[in-house]
BALOBA-1460 file (C-alpha; in Angstrom, 3 decimals):
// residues 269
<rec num="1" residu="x" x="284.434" y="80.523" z="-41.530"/>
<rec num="2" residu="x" x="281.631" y="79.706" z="-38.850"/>
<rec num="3" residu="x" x="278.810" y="77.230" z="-39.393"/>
<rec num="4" residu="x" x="276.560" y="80.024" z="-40.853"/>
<rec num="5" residu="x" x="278.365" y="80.467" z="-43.997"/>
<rec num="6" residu="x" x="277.544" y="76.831" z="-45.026"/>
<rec num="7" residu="x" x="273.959" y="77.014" z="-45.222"/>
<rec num="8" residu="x" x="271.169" y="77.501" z="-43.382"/>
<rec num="9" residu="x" x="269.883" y="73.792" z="-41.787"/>
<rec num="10" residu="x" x="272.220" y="72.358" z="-39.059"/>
<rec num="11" residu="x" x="271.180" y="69.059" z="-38.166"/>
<rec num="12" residu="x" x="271.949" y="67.646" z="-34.220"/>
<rec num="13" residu="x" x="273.154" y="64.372" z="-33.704"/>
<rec num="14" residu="x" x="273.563" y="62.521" z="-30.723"/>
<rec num="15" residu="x" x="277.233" y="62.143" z="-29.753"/>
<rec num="16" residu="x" x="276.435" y="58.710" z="-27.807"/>
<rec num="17" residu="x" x="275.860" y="57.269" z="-31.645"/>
<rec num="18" residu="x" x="278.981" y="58.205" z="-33.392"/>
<rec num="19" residu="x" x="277.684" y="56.220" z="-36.457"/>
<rec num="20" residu="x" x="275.704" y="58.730" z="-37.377"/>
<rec num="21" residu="x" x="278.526" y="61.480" z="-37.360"/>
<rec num="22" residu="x" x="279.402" y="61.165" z="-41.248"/>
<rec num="23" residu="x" x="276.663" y="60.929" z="-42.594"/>
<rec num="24" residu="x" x="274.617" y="63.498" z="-40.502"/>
<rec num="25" residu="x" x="277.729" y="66.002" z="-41.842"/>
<rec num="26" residu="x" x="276.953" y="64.698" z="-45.320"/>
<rec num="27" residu="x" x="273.020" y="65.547" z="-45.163"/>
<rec num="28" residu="x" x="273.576" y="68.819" z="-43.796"/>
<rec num="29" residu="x" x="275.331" y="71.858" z="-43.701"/>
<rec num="30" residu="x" x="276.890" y="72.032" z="-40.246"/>
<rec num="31" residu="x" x="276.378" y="68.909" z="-37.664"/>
<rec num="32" residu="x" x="275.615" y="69.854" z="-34.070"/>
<rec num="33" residu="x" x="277.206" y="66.905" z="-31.893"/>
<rec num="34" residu="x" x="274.737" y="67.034" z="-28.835"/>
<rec num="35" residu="x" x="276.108" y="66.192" z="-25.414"/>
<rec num="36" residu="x" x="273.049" y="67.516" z="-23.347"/>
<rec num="37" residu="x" x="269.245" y="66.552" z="-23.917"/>
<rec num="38" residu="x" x="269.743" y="63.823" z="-26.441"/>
<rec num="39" residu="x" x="272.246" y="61.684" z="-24.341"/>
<rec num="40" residu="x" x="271.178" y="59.972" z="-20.997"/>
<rec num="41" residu="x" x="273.227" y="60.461" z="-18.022"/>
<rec num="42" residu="x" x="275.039" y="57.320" z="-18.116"/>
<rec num="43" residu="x" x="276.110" y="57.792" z="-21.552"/>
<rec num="44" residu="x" x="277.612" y="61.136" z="-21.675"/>
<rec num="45" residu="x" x="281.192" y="59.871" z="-20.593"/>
<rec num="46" residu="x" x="281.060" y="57.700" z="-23.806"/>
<rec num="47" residu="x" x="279.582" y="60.731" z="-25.727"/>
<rec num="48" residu="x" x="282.461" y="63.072" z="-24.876"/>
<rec num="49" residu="x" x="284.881" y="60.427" z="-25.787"/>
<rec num="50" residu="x" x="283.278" y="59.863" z="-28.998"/>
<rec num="51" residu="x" x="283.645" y="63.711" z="-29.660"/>
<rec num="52" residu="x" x="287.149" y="63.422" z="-29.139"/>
<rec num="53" residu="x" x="287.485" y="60.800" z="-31.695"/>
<rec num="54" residu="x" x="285.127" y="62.451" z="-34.057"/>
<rec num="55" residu="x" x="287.071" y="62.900" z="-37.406"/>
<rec num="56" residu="x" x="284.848" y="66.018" z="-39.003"/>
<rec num="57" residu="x" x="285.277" y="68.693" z="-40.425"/>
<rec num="58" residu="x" x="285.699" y="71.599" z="-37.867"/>
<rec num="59" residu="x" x="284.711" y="73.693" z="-39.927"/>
<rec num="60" residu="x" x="281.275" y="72.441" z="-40.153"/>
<rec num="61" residu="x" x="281.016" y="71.039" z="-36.629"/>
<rec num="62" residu="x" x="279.301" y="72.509" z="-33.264"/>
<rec num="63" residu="x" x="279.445" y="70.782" z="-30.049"/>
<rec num="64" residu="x" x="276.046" y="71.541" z="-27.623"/>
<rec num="65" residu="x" x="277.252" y="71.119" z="-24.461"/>
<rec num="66" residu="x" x="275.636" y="70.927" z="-21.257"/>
<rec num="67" residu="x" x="274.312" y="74.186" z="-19.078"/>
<rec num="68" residu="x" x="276.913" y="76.090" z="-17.565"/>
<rec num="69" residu="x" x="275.536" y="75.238" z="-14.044"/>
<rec num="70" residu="x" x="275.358" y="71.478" z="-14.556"/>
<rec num="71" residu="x" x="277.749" y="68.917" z="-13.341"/>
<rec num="72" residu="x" x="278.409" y="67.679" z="-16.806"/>
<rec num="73" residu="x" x="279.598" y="71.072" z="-17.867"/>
<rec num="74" residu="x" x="283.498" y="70.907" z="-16.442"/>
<rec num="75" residu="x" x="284.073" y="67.176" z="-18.433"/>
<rec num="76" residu="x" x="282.000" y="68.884" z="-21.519"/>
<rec num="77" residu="x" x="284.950" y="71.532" z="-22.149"/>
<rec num="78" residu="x" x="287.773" y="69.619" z="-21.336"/>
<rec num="79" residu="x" x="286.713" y="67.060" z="-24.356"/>
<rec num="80" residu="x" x="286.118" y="70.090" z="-26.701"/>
<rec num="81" residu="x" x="289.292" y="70.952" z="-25.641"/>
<rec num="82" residu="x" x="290.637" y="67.903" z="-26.661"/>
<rec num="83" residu="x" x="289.358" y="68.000" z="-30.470"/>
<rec num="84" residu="x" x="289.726" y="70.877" z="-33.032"/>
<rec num="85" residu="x" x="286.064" y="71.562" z="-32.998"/>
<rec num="86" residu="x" x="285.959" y="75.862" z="-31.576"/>
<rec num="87" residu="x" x="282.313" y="76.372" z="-32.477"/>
<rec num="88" residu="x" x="280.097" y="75.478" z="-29.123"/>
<rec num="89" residu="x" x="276.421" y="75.736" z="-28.442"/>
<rec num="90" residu="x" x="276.181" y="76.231" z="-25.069"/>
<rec num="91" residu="x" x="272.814" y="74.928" z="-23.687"/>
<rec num="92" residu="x" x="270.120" y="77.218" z="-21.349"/>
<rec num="93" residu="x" x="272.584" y="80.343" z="-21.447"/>
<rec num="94" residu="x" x="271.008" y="82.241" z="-18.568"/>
<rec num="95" residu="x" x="273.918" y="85.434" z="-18.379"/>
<rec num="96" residu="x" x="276.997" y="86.725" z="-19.560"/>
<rec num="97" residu="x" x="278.542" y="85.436" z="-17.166"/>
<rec num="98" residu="x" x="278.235" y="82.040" z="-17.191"/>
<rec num="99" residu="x" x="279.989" y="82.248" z="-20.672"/>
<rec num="100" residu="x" x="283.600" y="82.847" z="-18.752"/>
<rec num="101" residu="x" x="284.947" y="79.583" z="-18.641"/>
<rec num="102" residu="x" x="285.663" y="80.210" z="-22.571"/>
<rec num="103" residu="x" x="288.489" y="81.752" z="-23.973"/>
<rec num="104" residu="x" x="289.037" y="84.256" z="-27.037"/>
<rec num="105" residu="x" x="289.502" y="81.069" z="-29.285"/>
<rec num="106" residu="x" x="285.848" y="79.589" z="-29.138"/>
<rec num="107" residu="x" x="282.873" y="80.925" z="-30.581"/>
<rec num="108" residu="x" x="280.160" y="80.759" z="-28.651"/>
<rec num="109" residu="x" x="276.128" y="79.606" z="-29.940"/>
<rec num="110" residu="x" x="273.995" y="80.779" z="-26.815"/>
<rec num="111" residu="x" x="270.997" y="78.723" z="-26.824"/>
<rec num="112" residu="x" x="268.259" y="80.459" z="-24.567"/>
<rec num="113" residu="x" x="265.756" y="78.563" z="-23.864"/>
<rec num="114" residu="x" x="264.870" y="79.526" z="-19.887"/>
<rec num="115" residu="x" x="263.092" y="82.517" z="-18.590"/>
<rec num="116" residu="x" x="266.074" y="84.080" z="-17.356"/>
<rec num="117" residu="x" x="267.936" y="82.879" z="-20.518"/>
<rec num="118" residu="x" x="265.012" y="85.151" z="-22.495"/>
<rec num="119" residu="x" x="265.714" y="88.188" z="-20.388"/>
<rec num="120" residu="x" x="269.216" y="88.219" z="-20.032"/>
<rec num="121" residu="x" x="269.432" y="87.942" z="-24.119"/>
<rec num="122" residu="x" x="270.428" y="91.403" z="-24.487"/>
<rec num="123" residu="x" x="273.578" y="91.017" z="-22.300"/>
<rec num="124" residu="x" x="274.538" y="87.452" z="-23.607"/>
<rec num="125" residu="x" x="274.723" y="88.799" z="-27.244"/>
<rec num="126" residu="x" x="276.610" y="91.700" z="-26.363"/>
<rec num="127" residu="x" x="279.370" y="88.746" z="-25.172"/>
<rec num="128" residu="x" x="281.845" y="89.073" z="-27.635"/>
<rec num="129" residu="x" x="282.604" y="85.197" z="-27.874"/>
<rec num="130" residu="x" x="279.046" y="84.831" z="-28.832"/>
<rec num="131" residu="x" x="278.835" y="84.592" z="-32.785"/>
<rec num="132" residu="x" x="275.047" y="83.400" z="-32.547"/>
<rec num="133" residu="x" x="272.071" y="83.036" z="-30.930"/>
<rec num="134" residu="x" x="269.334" y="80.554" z="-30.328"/>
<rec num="135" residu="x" x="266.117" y="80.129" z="-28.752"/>
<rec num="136" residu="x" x="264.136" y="76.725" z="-27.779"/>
<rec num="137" residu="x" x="260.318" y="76.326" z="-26.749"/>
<rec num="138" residu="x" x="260.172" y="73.533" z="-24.931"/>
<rec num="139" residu="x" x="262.670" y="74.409" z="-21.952"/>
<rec num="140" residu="x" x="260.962" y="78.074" z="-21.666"/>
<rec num="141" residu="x" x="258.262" y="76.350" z="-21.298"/>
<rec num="142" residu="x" x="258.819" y="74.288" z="-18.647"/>
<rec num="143" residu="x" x="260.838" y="77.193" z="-16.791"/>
<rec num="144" residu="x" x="257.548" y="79.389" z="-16.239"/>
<rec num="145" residu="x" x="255.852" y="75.947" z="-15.246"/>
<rec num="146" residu="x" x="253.918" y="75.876" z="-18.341"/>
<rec num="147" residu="x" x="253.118" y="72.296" z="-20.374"/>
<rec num="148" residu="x" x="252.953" y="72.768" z="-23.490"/>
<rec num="149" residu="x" x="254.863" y="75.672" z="-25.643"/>
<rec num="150" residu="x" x="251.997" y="75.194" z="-28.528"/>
<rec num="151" residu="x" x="248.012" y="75.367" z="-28.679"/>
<rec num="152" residu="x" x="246.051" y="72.862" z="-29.801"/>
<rec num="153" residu="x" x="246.199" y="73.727" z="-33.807"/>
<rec num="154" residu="x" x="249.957" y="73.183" z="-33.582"/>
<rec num="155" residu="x" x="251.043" y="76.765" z="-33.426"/>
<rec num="156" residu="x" x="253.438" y="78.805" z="-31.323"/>
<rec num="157" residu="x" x="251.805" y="80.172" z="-28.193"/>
<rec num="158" residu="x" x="252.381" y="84.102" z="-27.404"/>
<rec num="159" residu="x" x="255.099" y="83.492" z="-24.989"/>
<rec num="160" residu="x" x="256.962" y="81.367" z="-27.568"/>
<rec num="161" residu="x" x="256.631" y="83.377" z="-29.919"/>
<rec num="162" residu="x" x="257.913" y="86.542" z="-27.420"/>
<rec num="163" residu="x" x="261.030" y="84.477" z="-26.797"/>
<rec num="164" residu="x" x="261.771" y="84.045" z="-30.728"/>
<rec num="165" residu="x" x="261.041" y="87.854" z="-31.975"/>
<rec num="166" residu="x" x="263.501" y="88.506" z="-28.686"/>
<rec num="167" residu="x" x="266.331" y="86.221" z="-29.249"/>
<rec num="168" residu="x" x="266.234" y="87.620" z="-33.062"/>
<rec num="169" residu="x" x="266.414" y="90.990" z="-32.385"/>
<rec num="170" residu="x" x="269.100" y="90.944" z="-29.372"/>
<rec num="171" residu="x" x="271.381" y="88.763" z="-32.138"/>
<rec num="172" residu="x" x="270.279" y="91.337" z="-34.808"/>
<rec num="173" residu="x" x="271.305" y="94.608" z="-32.502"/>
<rec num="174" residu="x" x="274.582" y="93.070" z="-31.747"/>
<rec num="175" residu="x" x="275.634" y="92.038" z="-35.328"/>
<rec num="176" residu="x" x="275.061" y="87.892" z="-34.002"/>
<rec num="177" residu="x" x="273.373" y="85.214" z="-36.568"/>
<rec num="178" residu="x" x="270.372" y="84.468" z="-35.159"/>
<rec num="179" residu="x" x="269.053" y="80.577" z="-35.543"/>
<rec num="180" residu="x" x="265.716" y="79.384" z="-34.997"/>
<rec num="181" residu="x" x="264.389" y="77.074" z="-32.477"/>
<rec num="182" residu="x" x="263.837" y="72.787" z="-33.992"/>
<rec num="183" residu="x" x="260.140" y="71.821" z="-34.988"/>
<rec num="184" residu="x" x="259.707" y="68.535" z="-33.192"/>
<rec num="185" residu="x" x="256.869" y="67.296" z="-34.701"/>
<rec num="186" residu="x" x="258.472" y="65.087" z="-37.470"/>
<rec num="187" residu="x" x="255.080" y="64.170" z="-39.382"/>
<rec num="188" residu="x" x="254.517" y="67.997" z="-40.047"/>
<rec num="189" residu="x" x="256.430" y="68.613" z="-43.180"/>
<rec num="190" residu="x" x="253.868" y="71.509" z="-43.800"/>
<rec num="191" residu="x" x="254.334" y="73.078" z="-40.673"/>
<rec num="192" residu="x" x="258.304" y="72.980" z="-41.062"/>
<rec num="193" residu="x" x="258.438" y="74.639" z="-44.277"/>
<rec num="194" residu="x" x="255.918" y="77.367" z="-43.002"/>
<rec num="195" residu="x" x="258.341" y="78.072" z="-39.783"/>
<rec num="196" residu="x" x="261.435" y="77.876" z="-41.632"/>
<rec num="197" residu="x" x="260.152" y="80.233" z="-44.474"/>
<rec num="198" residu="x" x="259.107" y="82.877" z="-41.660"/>
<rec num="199" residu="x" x="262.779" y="82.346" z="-40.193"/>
<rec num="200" residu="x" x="264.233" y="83.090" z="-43.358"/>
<rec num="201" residu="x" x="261.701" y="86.374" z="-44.301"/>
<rec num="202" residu="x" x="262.368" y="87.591" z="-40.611"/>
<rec num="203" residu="x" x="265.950" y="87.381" z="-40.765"/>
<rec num="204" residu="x" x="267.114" y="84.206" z="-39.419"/>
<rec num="205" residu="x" x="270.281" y="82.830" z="-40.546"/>
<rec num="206" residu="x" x="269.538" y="79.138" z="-39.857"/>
<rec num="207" residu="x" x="267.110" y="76.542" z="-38.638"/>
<rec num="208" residu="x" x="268.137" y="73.674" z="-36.002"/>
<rec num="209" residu="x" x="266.240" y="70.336" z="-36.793"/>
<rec num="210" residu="x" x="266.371" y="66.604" z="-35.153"/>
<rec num="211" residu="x" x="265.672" y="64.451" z="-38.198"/>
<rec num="212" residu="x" x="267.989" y="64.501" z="-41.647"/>
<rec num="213" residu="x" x="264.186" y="64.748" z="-43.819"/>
<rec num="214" residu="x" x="263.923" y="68.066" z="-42.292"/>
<rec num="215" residu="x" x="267.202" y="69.355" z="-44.287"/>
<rec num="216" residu="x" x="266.067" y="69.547" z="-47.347"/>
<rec num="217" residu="x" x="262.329" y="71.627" z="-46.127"/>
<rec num="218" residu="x" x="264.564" y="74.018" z="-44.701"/>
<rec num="219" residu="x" x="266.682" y="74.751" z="-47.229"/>
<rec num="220" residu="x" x="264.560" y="75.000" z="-49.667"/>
<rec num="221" residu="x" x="262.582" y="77.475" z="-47.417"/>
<rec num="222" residu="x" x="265.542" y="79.716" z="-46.588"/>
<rec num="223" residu="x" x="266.288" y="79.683" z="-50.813"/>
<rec num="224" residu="x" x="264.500" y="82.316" z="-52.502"/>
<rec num="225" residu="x" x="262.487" y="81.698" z="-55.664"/>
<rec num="226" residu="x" x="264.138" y="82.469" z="-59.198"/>
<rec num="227" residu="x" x="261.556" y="85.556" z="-59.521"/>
<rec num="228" residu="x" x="262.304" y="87.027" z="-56.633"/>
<rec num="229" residu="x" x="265.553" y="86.920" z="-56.950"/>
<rec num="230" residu="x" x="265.356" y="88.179" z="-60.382"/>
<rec num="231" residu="x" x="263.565" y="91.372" z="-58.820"/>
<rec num="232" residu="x" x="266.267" y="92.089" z="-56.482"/>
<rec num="233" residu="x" x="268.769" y="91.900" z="-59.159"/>
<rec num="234" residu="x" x="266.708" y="94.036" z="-61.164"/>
<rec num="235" residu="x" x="265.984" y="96.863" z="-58.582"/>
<rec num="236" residu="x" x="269.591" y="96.566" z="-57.787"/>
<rec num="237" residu="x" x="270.663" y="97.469" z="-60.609"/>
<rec num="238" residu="x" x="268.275" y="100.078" z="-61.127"/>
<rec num="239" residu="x" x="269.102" y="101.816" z="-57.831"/>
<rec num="240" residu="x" x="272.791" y="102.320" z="-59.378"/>
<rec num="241" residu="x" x="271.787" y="105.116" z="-61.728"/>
<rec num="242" residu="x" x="268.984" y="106.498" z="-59.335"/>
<rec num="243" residu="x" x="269.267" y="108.852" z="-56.199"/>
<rec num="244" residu="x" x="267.398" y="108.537" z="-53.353"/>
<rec num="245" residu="x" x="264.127" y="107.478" z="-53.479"/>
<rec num="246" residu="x" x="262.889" y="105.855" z="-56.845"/>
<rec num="247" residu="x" x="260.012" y="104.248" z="-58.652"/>
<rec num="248" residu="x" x="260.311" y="100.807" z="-60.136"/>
<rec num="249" residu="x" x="257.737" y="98.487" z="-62.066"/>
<rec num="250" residu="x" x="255.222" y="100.344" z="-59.608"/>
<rec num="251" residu="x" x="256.134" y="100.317" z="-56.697"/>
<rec num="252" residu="x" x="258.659" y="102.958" z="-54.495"/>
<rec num="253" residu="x" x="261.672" y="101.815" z="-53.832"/>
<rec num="254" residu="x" x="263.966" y="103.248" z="-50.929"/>
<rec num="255" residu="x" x="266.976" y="101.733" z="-49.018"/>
<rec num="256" residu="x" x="265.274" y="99.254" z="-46.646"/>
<rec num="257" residu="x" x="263.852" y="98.275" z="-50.100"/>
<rec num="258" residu="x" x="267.429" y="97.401" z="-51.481"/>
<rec num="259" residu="x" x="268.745" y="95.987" z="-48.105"/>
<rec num="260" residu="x" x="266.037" y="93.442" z="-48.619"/>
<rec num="261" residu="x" x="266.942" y="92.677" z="-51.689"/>
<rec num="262" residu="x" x="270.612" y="92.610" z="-50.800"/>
<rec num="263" residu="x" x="269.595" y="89.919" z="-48.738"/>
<rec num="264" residu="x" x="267.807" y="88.055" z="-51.423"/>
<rec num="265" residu="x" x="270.488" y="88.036" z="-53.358"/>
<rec num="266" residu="x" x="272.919" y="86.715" z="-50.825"/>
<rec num="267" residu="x" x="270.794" y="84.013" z="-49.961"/>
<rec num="268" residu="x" x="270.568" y="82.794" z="-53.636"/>
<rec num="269" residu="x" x="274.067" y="82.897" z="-53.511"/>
């Protein structure tokens, strides 16, 4: 089982404030224990440590550890290696290759979130250690020397939103979950629920967020309505005594029809 069969809002959580461990678990459906942006330099020794005392679930844990090129990266896996925790997110994946210190018994979250993280997405989800993939703004951002990765009315700007249709369908062509990027902006319930319920319509399997309030936005986003899901049960059931293409309550129904509402289904599920 893999932290995308528990539900679709995985909640990070410092791993220099092991207080939080528990009860970040308990608010959400997978816990990502970050070792790279959200702990300072001089705490990361103490962070891996409290990793390797972490007494979670393993099930429903991920460890983000730092860039494969960093100097923190070495003492990163030989905590992990420590614990019983085998799902990693591996920060500003940039190639394939950088993925090789792993063996066949970790699976692999590629978070790209560079420019040459972006390009290289293809190869990195053809990795077959790689179960997902992820993007982030704010890193691409600053890769191409840009400031800010949204406009002034709080939405994505083009190259953002490049980076997340890419990262999606790489994941997609290799059979990878695909998870989308965390909305920062903590005040903007709206603007949450609006981004998670275009990850869940475009196929994402989950949404990363910084703040346990967000948990609940997402998941209700990613859940689909009772009449929608009534329709896909419906048309689902209809499609079992049709052939081919069909007609129901008005409107033509075809297999990328049904796959959708496959997909509804599952996610009501």
């Amino acid at each position: 089982m893999t932290a995308f069969d528990l539900g679709p809002a995985l909640l990070f959580c410092p791993a220099d404030r092991p207080e939080r461990f528990e009860k970040a678990l308990e608010r959400a459906d997978a816990v990502i224990l970050d070792l790279e942006d959200a702990v300072l330099p001089t705490a990361k020794a103490a962070a891996r440590a409290n990793v390797i005392d972490a007494d979670l679930d393993p099930a429903r844990v991920i460890v983000r550890v730092n860039a494969p090129d960093s100097e923190h990266f070495r003492a990163d896996l030989a905590a992990v290696a420590q614990t019983a925790f085998r799902t990693v997110m591996v920060a500003k994946t940039e190639s394939a290759e950088s993925l090789a210190a792993f063996d066949e018994g970790f699976s692999l979250i590629a978070l790209c979130e560079t420019a040459r993280g972006i390009h290289a997405a293809d190869r990195i989800a053809a990795h077959p250690l790689v179960s997902a993939m992820m993007w982030g703004a704010e890193d691409l951002v600053a890769s191409l020397g840009g400031t800010s990765s949204r406009d002034s009315a709080g939405v994505y700007r083009d190259v953002a939103r490049y980076a997340r249709s890419r990262v999606l369908i790489e994941s997609g062509a290799h059979g990878k979950a695909a998870i989308d990027a965390v909305h920062i902006d903590l005040g903007d319930a709206a603007g949450l629920e609006a981004e998670a319920v275009d990850a869940a319509a475009s196929g994402f399997r989950a949404t990363a967020c910084i703040h346990p309030n967000q948990v609940e936005v997402i998941r209700a986003a990613y859940r689909p309505d009772e009449a929608a899901v009534a329709w896909a049960r419906a048309v689902l059931a209809a499609a079992e005594n049709e052939r081919g293409v069909f007609r129901f309550e008005g409107r033509m129904v075809d297999e990328p029809v049904l796959r959708h509402a496959r997909s509804v289904v599952a996610r009501a599920n």
